[in-house]
Residue, then its C-alpha position, 0 to 999 in steps of 0.5 A: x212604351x216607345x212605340x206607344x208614344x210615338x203613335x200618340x204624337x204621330x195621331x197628335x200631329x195628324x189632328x191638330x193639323x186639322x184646321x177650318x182654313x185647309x180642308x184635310x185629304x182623305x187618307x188612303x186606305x192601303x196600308x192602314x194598321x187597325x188596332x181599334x173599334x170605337x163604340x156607337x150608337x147602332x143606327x149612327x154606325x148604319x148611317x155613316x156606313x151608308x154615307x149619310x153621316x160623316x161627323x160624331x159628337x163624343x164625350x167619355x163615358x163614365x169610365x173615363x175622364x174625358x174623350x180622346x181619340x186613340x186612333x185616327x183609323x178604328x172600326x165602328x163597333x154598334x152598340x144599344x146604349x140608347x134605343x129612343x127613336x125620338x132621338x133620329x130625324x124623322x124617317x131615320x128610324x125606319x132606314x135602319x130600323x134592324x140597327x135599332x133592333x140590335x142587342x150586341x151583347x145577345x150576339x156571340x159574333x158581332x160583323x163590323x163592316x165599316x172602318x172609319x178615318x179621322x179627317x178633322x177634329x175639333x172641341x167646343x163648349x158652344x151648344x150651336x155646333x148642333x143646328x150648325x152641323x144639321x146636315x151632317x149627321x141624323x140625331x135630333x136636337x134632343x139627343x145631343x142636348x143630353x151629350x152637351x149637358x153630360x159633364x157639362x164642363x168639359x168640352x164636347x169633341x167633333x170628329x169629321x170622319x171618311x167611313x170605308x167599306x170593309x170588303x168582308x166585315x169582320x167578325x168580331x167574337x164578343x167577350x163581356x169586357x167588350x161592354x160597359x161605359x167606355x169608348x175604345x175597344x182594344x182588338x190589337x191581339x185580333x189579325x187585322x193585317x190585311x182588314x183593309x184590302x179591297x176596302x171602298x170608300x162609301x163617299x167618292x173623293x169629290x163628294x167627300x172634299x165637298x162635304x169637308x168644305x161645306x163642314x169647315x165653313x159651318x163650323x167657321x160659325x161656332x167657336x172651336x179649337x182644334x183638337x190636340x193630344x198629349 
């Protein structure tokens, strides 16, 4: 229970660090402990596994109270929660059409390829966070019109993230308790003490801080609050 609390405030102390006025430096890749997967659309994991993404707008899902992120470093684990194109910019679709395609749970052995670093975290109540932060991710207005209208009174979590490219994925062998509507999936019984060895970042240093710049300077434009945990 001790170790538990201390890395909830150790993750505590690294988000609410996270402001708009100093743009957070991307964590190393050495080192790094993962413990968790968080659970994503297919095609949003595909783009900001290429690079093309770098933020998420979550909510809990129904089995849980609220979102909170129970990790800063974690797996991106594909999901099939929604299939409609309509709901990715134009020509997005056809970019990852095979991510669409994907049925995790027909899969016995899931390759996750692609780890994730919190690098700023912030929540908001305003809808225009979505037009502000049109650059960085590749959803339509549709599609996080329905995150904002789920559970309308609580607030919708931004999360700006660093994606790595693992040197092999991990396959992860599937299990039904994987599946339902819920955000983290535990892999802390899985061996993944040496998952980040010879991992690359898929956004260069230079061009990453310059995406965190342009992020910060949109988000000066929408009411938010950095993100604290308990």
């Amino acid at each position: 229970m001790h170790q538990r609390s201390a890395r909830r405030r150790d993750v505590a102390h690294r988000l609410s660090a996270a402001s708009l006025d100093a743009p957070a430096a991307p964590l190393p890749a050495a080192g790094v402990r993962v413990t968790k997967a968080l659970k994503e659309w297919a095609p949003t994991v595909e783009a900001i596994g290429q690079g093309e993404q770098t933020i998420l707008f979550r909510k809990g899902g129904i089995k849980e109270p609220t979102f909170k992120p129970e990790a800063t470093t974690f797996l991106l684990f594909p999901t099939a929660f929604h299939t409609d194109q309509q709901l990715l910019k134009p020509g997005v679709a056809e970019r990852y059409a095979q991510a669409l395609r994907l049925d995790p749970k027909a899969e016995p052995v899931l390759q996750l390829p692609y780890v994730a670093q919190v690098t700023g975290a912030w929540t908001t109540f305003d809808p225009s966070v979505l037009p502000a932060l049109h650059d960085f991710h590749v959803w339509t207005e549709q599609f996080i019109e329905t995150r904002l209208k789920w559970r309308a009174k609580q607030p919708i979590t931004v999360l700006e993230l660093r994606a790595w490219r693992l040197r092999q994925p991990l396959d992860l062998a599937t299990a039904e308790s994987m599946f339902g509507c819920f955000s983290w999936v535990d892999l802390a019984d899985h061996n993944l003490s040496d998952l980040m060895a010879g991992a690359q970042p898929v956004i260069g240093d230079a061009d990453y801080a310059e995406r965190q710049r342009r992020l910060r300077a949109a988000l000066a434009q929408v009411p938010t609050e950095p993100l604290h945990l308990d």
